[in-house]
N, C-alpha and C positions, 0 to 999 in steps of 0.2 A: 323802369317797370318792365316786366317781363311780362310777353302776350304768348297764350296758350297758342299749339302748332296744330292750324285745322288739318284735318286729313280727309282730302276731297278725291273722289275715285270718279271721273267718266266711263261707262261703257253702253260702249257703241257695238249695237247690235243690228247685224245687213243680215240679207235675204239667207246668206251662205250659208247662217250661221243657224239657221232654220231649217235647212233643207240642204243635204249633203250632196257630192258631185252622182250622179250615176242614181240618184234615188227619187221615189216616184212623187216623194213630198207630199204625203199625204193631209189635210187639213189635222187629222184626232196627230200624229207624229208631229205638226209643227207645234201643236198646241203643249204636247208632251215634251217638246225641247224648251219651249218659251215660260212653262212653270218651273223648268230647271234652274233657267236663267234670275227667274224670280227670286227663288228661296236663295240663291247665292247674293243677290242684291242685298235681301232681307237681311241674311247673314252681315254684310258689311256694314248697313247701317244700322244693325244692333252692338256692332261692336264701336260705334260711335264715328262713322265716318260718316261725309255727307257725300250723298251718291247721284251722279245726275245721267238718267240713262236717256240715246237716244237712238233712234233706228232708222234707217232707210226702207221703207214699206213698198214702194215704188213696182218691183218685182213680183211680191209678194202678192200685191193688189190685183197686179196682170195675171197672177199665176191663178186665184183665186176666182176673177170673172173669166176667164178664158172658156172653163167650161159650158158656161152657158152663155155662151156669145157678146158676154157684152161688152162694150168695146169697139165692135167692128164697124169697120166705115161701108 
C-alpha cells in the first residue's frame, strides 16, 4: 500500500526578520512585514502543504515596551 507524501514546511520567523539591521522598526512597518509573511504561509497551505510557524518574540517584546518604560528595574 502506498501512503500519500505530506509536505510539511516550518517557518521560523525571529525578530530580524521584522525589523532590518540599521532600521528604526517601526510598530505600522513591523506589522507590514508580518502580513507579508502571512499571505506567503497562506499561499503554502493553500497549495496543500501543512505549515507550522514559529517565532521568537523575545526582542520584539523588549523593543515594543522599551518606550514606555516598562521593564525597568
Amino acid at each position: 500500500m502506498r501512503h500519500p507524501v505530506s509536505r510539511t514546511a516550518l517557518v521560523a520567523i525571529g525578530g530580524n526578520a521584522l525589523v532590518l539591521d540599521g532600521e528604526a522598526g517601526s510598530i505600522p512597518r513591523q506589522q507590514e512585514r508580518a502580513a507579508a509573511f502571512a499571505e506567503q504561509v497562506a499561499d503554502l497551505a493553500a497549495d496543500g502543504w501543512v505549515v507550522l510557524v514559529t517565532h521568537g518574540n523575545g526582542p520584539r517584546v523588549g523593543f515594543i515596551l522599551r518606550p514606555g518604560g516598562a521593564g525597568r528595574a
